[in-house]
Backbone as ProteinMPNN parsed JSONL, in Angstrom:
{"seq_chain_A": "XXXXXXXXXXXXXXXXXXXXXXXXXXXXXXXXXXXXXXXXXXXXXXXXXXXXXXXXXXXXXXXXXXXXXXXXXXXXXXXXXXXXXXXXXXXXXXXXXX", "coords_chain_A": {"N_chain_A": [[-14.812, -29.559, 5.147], [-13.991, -29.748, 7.6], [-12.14, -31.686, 7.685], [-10.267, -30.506, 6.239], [-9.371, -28.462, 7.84], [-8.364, -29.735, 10.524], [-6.132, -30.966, 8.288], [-4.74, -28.79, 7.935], [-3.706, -27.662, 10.877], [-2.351, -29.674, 11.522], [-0.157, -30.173, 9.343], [1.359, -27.231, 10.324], [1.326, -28.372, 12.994], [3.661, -29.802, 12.525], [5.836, -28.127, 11.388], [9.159, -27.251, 10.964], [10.268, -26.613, 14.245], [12.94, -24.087, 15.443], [16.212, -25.331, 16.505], [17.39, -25.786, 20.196], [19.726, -24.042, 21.837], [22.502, -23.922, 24.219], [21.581, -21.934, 25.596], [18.653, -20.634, 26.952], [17.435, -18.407, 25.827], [18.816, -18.562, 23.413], [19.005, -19.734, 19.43], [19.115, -21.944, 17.452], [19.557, -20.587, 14.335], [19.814, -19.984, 10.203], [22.355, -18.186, 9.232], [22.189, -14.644, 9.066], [21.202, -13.552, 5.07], [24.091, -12.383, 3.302], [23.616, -9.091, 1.8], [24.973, -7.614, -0.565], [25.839, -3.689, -0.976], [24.273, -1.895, -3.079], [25.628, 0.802, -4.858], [25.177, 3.427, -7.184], [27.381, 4.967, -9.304], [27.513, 5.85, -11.577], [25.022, 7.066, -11.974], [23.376, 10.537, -12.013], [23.105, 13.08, -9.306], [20.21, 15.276, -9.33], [20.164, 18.708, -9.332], [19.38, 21.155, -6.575], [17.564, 23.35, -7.423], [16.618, 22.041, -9.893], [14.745, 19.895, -8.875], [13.094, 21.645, -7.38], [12.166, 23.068, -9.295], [10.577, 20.81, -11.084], [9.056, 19.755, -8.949], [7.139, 21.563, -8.566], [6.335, 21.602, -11.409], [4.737, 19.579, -11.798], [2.723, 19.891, -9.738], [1.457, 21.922, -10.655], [0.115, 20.5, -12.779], [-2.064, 19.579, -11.143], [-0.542, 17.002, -9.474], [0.961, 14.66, -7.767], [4.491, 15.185, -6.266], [7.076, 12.41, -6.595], [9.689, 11.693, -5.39], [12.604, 9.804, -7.056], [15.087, 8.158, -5.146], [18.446, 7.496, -5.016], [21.336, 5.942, -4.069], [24.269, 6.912, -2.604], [28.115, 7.179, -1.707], [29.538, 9.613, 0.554], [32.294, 11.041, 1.953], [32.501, 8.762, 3.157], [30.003, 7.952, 4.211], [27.15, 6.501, 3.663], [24.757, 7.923, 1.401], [21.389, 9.626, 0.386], [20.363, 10.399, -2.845], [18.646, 12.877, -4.908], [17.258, 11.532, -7.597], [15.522, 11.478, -9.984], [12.278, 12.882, -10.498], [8.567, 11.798, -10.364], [5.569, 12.57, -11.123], [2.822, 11.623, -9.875], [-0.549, 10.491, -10.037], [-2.652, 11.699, -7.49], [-3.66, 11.424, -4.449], [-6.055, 10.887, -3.294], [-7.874, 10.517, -5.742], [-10.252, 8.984, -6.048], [-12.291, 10.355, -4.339], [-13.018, 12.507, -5.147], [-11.838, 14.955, -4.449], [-9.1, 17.12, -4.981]], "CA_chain_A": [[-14.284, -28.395, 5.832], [-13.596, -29.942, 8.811], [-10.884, -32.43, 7.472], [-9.444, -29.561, 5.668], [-9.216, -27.574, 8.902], [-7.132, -31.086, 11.079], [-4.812, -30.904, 8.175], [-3.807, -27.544, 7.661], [-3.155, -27.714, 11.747], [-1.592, -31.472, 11.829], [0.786, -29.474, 8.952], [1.264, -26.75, 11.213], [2.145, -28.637, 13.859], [4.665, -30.888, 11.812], [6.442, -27.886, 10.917], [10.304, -27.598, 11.904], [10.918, -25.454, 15.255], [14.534, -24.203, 15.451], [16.855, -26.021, 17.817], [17.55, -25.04, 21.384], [21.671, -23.897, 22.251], [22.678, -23.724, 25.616], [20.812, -21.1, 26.819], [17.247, -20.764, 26.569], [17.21, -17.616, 24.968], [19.75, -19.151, 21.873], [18.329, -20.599, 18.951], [20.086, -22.205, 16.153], [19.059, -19.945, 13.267], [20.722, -19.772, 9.538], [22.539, -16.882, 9.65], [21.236, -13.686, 7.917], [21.775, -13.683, 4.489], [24.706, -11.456, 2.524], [23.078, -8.642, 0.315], [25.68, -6.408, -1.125], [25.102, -2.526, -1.18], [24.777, -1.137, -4.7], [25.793, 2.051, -5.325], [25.027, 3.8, -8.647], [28.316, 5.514, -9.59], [26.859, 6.733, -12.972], [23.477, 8.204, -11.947], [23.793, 12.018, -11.835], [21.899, 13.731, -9.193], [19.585, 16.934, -9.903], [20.225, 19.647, -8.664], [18.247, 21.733, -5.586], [16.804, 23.911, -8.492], [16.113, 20.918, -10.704], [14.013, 19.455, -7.864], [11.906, 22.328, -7.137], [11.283, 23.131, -10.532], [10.189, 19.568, -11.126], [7.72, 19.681, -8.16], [6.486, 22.585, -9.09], [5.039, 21.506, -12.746], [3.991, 18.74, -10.823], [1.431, 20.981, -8.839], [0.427, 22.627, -11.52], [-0.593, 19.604, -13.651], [-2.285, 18.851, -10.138], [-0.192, 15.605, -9.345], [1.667, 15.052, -6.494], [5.349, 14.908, -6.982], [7.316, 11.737, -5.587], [11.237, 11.855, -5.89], [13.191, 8.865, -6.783], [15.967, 8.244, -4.959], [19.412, 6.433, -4.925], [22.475, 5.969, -2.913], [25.616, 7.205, -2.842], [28.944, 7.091, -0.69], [29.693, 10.798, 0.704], [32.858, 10.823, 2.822], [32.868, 7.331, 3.507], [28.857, 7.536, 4.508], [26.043, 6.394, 2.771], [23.772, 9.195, 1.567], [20.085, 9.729, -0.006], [20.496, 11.761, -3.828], [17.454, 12.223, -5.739], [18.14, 11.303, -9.189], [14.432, 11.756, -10.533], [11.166, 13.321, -9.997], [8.058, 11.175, -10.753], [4.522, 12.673, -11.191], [1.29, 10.336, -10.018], [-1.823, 10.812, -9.37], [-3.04, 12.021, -6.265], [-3.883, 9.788, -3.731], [-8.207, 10.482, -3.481], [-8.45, 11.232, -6.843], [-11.706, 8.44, -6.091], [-12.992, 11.053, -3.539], [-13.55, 13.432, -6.208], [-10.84, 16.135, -3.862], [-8.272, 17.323, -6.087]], "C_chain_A": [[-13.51, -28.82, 7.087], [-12.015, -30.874, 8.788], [-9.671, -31.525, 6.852], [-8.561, -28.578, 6.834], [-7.961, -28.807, 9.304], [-5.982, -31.214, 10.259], [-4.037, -29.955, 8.181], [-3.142, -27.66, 9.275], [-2.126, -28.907, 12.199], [0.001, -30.961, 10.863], [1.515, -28.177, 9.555], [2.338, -27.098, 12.302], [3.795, -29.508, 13.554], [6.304, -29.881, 11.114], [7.677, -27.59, 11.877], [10.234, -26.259, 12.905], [12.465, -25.114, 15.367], [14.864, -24.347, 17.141], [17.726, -24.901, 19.055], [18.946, -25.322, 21.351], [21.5, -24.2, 23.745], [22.14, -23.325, 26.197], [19.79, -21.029, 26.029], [17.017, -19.637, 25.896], [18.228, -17.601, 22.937], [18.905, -19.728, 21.131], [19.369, -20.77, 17.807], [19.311, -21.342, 14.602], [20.224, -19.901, 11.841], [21.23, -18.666, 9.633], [22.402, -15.893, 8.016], [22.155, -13.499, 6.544], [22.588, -12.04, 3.648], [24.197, -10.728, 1.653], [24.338, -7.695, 0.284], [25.135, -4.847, -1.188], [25.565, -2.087, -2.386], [24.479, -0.121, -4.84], [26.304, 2.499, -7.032], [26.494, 4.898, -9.067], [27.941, 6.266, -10.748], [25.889, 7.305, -12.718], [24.249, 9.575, -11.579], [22.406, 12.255, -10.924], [21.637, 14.979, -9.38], [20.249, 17.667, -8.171], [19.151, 20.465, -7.684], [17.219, 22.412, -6.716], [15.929, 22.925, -9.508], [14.817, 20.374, -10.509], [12.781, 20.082, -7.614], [11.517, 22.457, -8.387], [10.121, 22.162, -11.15], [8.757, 19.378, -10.223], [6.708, 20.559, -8.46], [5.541, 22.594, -10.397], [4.452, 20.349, -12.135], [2.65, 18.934, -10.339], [0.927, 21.292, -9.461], [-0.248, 22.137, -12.574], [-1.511, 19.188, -12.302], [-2.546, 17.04, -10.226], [0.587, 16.23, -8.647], [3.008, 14.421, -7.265], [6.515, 13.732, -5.885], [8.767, 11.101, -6.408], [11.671, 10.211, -6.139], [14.616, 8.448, -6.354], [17.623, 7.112, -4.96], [20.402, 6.681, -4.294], [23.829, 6.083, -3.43], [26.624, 7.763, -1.5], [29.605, 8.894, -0.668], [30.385, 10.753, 2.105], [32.768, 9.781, 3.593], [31.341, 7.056, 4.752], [27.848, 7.202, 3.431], [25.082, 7.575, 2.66], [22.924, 8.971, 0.339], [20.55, 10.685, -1.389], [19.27, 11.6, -4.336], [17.824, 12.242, -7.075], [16.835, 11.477, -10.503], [13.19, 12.026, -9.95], [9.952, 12.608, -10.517], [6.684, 11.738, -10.52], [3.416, 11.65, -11.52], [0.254, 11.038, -9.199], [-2.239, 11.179, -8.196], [-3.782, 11.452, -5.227], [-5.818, 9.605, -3.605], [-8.548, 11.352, -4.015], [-10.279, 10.547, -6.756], [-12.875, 8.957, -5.257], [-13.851, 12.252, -3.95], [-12.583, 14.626, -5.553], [-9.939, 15.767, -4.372], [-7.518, 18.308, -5.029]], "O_chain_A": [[-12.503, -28.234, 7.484], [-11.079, -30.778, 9.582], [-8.466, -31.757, 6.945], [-7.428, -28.115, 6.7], [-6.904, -28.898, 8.678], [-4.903, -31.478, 10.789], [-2.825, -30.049, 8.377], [-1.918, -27.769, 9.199], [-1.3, -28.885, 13.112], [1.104, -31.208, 11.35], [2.635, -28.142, 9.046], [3.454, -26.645, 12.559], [4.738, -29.679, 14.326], [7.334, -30.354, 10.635], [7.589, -27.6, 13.105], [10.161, -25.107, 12.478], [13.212, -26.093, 15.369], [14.399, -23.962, 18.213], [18.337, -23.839, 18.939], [19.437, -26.394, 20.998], [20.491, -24.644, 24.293], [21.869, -23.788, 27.304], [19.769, -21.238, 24.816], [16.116, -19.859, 25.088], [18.192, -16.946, 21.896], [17.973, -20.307, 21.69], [20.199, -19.964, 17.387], [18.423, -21.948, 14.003], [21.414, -19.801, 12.138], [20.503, -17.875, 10.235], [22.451, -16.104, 6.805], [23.376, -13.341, 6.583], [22.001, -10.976, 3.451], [24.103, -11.259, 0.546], [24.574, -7.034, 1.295], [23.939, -4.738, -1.461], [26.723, -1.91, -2.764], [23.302, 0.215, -4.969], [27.238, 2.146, -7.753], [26.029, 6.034, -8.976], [28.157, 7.477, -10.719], [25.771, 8.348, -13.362], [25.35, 9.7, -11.042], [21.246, 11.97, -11.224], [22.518, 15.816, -9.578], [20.53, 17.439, -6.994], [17.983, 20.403, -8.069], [16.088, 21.937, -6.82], [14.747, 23.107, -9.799], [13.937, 20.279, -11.364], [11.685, 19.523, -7.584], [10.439, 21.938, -8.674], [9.042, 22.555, -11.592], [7.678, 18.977, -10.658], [5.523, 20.249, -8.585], [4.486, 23.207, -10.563], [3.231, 20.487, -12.075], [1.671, 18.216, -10.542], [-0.29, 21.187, -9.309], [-1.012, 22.803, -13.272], [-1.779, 18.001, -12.485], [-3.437, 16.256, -10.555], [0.952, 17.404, -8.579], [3.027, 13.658, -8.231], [6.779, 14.026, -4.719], [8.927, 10.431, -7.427], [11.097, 9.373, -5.444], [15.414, 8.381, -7.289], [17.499, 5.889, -4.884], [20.45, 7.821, -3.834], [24.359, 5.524, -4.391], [26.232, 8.475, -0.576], [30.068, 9.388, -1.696], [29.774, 10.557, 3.156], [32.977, 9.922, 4.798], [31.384, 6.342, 5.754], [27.891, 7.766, 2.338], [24.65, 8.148, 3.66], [23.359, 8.34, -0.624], [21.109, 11.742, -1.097], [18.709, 10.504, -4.334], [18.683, 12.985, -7.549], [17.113, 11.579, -11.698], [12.931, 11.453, -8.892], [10.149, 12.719, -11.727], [6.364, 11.361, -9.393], [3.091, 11.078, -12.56], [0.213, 11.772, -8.211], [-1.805, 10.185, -7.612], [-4.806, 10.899, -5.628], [-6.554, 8.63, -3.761], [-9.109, 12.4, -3.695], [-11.272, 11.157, -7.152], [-14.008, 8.475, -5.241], [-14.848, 12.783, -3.459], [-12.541, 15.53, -6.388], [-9.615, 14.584, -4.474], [-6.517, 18.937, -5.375]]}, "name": "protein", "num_of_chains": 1, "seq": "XXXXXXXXXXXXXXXXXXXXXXXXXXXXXXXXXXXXXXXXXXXXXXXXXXXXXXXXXXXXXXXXXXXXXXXXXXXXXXXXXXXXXXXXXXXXXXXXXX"}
């Protein structure tokens, strides 16, 4: 146990720190990496009606209802659509409260 302990810290200490710039608050870091934003051009989203309806049998199968959403460009912003409704279980179904 004890030799196990000295290496995990001896590894630890061995590992690389990133290098100091000019100023003490600089650090040489890689820089963050490129993700692309993907927007679904083909998904259709539901409609306000769609939505409630959807939540609604939801409730009445008692399950909670938990939208799925995706992104789409609206006047040259990014915006939230929901594109499906997903019925699961209820979170303390193990509480026996329904």
């Amino acid at each position: 146990m004890k030799y196990l302990l000295i290496t995990l810290l001896v590894l630890a200490g061995c590992s690389s720190a990133p290098q100091k710039l000019e100023t003490p608050t600089q650090y040489a870091y890689t820089s963050p990496p490129v993700v692309p934003i993907r927007v679904e051009p083909q998904v259709q989203q539901m409609s306000r009606s769609e939505v409630i309806a959807a939540t609604i049998q939801c409730e009445q199968d008692g399950l909670r209802a938990v939208p799925v959403m995706s992104k789409r460009i609206v006047s040259g912003m990014m915006s939230d659509i929901v594109i499906d409704i997903q019925c699961l279980p209820k979170r303390n179904i193990f509480d026996g409260k329904f």
